[in-house]
N, CA and C atoms as an extended XYZ file, in Angstrom:
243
Properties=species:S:1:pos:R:3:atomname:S:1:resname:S:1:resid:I:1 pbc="F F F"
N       -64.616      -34.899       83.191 N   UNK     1
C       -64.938      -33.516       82.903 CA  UNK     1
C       -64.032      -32.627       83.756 C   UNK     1
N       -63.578      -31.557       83.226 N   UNK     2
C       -62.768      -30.199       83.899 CA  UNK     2
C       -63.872      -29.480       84.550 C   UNK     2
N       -63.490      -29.534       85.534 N   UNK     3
C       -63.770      -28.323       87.019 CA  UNK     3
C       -64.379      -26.994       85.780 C   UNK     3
N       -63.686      -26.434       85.087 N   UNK     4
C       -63.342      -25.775       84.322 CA  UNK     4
C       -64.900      -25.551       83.422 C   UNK     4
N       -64.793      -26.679       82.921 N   UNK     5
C       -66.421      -27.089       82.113 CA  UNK     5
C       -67.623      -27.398       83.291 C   UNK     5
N       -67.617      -27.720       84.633 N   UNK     6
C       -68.819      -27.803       85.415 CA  UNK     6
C       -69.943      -26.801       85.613 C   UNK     6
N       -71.537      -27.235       84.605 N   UNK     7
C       -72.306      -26.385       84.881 CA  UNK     7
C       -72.124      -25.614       86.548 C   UNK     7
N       -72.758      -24.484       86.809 N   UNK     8
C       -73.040      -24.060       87.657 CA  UNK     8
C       -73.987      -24.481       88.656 C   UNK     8
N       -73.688      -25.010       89.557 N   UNK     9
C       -75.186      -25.218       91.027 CA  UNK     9
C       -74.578      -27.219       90.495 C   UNK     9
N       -74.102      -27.489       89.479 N   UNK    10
C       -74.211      -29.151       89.330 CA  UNK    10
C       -72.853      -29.961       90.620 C   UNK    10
N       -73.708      -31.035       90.940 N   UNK    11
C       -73.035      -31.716       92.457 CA  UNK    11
C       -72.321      -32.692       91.151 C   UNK    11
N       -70.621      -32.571       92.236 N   UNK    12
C       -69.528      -33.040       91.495 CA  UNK    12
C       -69.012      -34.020       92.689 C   UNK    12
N       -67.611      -34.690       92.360 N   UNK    13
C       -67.004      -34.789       93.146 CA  UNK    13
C       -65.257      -35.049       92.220 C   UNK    13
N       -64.280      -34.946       93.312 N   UNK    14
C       -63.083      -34.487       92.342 CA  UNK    14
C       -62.536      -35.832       92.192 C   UNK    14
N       -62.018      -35.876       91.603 N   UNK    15
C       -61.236      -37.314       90.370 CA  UNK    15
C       -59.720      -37.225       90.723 C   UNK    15
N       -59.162      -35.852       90.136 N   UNK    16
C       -57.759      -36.114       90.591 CA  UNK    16
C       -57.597      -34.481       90.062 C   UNK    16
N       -56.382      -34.469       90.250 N   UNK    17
C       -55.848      -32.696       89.965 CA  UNK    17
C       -54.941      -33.374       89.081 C   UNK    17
N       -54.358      -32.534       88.033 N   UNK    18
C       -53.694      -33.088       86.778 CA  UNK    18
C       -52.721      -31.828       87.001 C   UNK    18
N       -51.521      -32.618       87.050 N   UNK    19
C       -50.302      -31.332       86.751 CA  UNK    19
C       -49.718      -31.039       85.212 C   UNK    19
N       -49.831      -29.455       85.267 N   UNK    20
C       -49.624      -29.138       84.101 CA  UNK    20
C       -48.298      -29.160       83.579 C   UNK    20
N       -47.182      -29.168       84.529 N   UNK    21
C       -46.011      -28.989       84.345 CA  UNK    21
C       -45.166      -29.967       85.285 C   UNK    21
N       -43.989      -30.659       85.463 N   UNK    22
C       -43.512      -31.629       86.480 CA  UNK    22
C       -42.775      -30.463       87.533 C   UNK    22
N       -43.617      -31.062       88.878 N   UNK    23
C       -43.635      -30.530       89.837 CA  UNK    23
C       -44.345      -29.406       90.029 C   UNK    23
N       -45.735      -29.136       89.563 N   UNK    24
C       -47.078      -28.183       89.059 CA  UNK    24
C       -47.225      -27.557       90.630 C   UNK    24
N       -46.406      -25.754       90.737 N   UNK    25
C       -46.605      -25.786       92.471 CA  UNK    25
C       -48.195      -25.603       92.305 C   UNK    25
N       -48.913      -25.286       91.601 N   UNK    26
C       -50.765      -25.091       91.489 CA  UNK    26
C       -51.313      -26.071       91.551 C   UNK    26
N       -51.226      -27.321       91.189 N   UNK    27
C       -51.839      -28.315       91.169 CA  UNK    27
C       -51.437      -28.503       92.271 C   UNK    27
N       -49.976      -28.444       93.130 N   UNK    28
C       -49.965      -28.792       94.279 CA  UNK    28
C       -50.529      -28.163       95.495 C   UNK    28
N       -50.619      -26.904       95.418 N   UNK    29
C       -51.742      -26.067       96.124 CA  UNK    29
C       -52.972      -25.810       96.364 C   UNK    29
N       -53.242      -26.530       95.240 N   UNK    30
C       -54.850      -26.938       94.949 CA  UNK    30
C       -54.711      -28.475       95.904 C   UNK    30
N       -54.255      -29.309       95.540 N   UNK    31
C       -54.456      -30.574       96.382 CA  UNK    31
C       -54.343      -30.287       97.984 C   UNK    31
N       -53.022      -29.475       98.364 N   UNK    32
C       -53.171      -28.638       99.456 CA  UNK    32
C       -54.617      -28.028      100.094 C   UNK    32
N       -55.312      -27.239       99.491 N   UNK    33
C       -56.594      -26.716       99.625 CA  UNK    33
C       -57.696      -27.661       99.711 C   UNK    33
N       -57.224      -28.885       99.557 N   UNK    34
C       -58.547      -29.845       99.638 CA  UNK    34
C       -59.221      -30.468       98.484 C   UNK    34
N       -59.024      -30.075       97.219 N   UNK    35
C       -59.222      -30.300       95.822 CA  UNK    35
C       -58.297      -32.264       96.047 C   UNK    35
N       -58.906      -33.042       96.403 N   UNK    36
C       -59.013      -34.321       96.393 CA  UNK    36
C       -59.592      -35.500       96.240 C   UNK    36
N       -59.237      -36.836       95.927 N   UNK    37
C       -60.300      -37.411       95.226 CA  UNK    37
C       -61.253      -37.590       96.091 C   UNK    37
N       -62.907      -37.625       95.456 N   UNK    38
C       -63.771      -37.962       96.820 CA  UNK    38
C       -64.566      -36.781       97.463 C   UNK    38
N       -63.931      -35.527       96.981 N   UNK    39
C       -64.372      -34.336       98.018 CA  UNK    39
C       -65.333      -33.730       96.938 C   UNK    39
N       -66.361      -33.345       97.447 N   UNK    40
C       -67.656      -33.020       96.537 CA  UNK    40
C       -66.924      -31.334       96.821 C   UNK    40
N       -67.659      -31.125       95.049 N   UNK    41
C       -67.713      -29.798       94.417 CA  UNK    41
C       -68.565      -29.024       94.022 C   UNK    41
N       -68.746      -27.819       93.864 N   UNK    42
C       -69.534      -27.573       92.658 CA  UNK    42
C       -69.070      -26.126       92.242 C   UNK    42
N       -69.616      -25.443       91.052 N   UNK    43
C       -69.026      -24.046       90.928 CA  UNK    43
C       -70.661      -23.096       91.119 C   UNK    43
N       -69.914      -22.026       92.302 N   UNK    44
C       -70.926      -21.823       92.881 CA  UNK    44
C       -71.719      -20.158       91.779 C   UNK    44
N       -70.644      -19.432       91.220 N   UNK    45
C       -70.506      -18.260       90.295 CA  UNK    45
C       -69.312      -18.628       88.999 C   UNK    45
N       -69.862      -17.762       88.326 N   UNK    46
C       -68.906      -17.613       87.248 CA  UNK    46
C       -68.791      -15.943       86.632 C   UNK    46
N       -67.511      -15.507       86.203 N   UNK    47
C       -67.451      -14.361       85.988 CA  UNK    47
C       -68.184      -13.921       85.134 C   UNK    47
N       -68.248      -12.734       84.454 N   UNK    48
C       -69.393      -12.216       83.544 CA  UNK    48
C       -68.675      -12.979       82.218 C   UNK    48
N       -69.721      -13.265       81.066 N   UNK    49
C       -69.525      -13.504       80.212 CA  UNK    49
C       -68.053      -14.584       79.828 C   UNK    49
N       -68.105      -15.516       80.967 N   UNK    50
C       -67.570      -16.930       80.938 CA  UNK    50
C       -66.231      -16.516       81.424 C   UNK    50
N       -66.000      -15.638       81.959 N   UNK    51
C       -64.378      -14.904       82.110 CA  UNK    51
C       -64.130      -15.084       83.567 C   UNK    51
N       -62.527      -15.122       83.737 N   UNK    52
C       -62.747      -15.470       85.277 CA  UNK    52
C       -63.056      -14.416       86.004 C   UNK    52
N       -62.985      -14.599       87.393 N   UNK    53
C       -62.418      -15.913       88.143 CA  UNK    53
C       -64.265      -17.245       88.295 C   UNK    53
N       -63.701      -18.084       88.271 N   UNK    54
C       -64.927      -19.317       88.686 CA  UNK    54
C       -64.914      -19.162       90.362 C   UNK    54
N       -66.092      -19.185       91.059 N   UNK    55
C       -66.525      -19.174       92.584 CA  UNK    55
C       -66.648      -20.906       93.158 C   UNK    55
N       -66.090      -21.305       93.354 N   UNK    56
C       -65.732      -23.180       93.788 CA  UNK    56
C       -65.987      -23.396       95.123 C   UNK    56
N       -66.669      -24.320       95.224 N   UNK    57
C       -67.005      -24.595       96.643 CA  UNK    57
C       -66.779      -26.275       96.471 C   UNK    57
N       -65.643      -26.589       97.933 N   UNK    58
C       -65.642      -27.676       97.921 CA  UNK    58
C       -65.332      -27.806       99.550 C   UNK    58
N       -66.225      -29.199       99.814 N   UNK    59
C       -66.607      -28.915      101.495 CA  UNK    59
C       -67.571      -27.787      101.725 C   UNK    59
N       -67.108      -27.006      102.650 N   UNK    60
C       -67.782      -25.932      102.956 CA  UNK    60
C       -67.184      -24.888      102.770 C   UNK    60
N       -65.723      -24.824      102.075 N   UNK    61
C       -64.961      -23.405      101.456 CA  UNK    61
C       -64.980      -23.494      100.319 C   UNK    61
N       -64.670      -22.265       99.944 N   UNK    62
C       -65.501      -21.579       98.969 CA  UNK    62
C       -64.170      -21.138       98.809 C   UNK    62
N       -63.676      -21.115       97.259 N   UNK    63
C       -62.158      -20.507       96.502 CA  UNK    63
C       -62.750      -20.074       95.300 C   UNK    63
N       -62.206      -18.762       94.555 N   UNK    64
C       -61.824      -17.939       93.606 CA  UNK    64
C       -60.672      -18.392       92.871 C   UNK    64
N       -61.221      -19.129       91.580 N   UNK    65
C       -60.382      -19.363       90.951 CA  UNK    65
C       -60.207      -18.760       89.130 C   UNK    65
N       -58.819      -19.333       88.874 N   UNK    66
C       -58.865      -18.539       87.646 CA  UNK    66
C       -59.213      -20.302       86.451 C   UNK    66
N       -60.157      -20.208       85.605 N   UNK    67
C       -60.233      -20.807       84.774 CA  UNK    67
C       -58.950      -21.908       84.294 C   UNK    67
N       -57.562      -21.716       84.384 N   UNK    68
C       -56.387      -22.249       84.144 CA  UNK    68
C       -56.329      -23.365       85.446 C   UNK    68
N       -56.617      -22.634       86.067 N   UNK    69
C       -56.443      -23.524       87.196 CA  UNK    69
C       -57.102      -24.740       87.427 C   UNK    69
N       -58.910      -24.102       87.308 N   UNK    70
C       -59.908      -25.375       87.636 CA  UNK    70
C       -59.714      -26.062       86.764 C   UNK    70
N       -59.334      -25.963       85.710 N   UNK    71
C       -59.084      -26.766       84.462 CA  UNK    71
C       -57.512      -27.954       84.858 C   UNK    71
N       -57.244      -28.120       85.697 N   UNK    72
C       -56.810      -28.759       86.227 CA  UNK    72
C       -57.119      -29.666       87.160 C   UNK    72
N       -58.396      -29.923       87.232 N   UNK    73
C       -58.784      -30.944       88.304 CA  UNK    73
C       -59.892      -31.117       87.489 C   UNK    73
N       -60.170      -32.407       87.586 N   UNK    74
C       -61.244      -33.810       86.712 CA  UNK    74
C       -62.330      -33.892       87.786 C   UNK    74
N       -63.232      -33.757       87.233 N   UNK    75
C       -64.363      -34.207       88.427 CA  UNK    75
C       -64.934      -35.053       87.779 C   UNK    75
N       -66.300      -35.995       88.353 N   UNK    76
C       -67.138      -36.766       87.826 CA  UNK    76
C       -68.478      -36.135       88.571 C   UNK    76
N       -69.233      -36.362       87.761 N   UNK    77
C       -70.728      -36.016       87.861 CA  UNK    77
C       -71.852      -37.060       87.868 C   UNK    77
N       -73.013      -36.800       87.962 N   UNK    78
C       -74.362      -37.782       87.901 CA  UNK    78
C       -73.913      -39.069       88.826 C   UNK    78
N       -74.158      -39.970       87.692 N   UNK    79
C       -74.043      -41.538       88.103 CA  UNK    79
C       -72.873      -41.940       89.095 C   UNK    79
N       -71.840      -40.758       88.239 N   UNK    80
C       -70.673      -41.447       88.231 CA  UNK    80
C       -69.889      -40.368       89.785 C   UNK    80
N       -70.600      -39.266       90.269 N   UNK    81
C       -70.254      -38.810       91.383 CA  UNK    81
C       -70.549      -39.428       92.815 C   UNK    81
């Protein structure tokens, strides 16, 4: 599942960051920021009426992101987090 698609308040953890382009500097800034496999997530807000930015908390920081972005990192959920 995409970061992107994660209900709100639901305990994640991240899978991998997927580059959109070769040599993705966002995906690489995101992995930078801690967006790694293993590191629990969740989305803490979402903009009005599904629009960005998404409110992400992973660890104990908390990032503003734009929809394009979280949609770049795979999380797993339930069983499988």
């Amino acid at each position: 599942m995409r970061l992107s698609d994660l209900p709100k308040g639901a305990p994640a953890v991240v899978d991998r960051v997927d580059d959109a382009l070769a040599d993705d500097p966002i995906a690489q800034r995101l992995r930078d920021l801690g967006f790694v496999t293993g590191e629990p997530v969740r989305v803490v807000a979402r903009g009005p009426l599904g629009a960005d930015p998404l409110l992400i908390q992973i660890g104990s920081t908390r990032f503003a992101l734009r929809r394009s972005e979280a949609a770049r990192v795979t999380v797993r959920t339930g069983d499988h987090a």
